[in-house]
C-alpha positions, 0 to 999 in steps of 0.5 A, a space after each residue: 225095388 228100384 224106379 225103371 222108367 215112365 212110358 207115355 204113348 206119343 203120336 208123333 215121334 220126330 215133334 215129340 223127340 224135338 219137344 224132349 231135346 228143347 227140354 235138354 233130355 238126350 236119347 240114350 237107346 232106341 228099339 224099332 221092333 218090326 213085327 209089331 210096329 212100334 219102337 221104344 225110345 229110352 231118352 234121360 237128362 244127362 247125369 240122371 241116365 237112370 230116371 228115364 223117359 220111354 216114348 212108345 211110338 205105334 207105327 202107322 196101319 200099312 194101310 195108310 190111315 192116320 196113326 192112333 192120336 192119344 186122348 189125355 189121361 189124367 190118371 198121369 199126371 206129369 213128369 217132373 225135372 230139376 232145372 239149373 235156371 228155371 228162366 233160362 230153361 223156359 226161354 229156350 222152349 219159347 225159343 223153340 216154339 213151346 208154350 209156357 202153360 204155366 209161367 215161372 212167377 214165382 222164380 220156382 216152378 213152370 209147367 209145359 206140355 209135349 205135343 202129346 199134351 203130356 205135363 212137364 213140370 219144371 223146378 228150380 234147383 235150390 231156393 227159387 230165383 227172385 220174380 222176374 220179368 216177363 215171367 212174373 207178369 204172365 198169364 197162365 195159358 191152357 191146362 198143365 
């Protein structure tokens, strides 16, 4: 047996490919299939291309109403990805408009969600990095 890949559902593919980007995954292969109206788009952190996202994209009705928006299931839990430095990685997402629901204090661990309010959890690799500031004194924001 041999992990493929976790799909979520997403309502917005350009906001949500953003969103995967600041995160630093980069696309690795995309399908649009025209007959049924929807396109896979197969997204990995650079190095681990074998523990991939897939991102399900429903095109909207032809007949112009607003496409599906997804509930949260929290039978998913999150994704989860080993950072370089816990810091920088969530700087760069504030950088770039994310909220940072869950702050790294501990040096160690943060939680962000996708437009689709899909669960990222960051983790620092190897030993936490040691309480800084404004990290250490921020507050939880929403749900993760």
């Amino acid at each position: 047996m041999k992990y493929l890949h976790t799909m979520i559902r997403v309502s917005d593919i350009d906001a949500t490919l953003a969103f995967f980007d600041l995160l630093g995954l980069k696309e690795l292969k995309r399908y649009d299939i025209e007959a049924g109206r929807f396109s896979l788009v197969f997204l990995a952190a650079p190095g681990d291309e074998e523990a991939q996202v897939e991102l399900t994209y429903n095109w909207p009705p032809e007949d112009g109403s607003e496409p599906e928006v997804y509930g949260e299931g929290r039978n998913f839990g999150h994704l989860a990805y080993a950072v370089d430095d816990i810091y920088e990685s969530c700087q760069r997402l504030m950088d770039g408009g994310v909220t940072i629901n869950r702050p790294p204090r501990d040096g160690r661990m943060a939680f962000v969600r996708s437009p689709d309010n899909i669960s990222i959890e960051l983790l620092q690799k190897g030993e936490p990095k040691p309480p800084a500031e404004p990290w250490a004194s921020m507050e939880n924001i929403g749900e993760w």
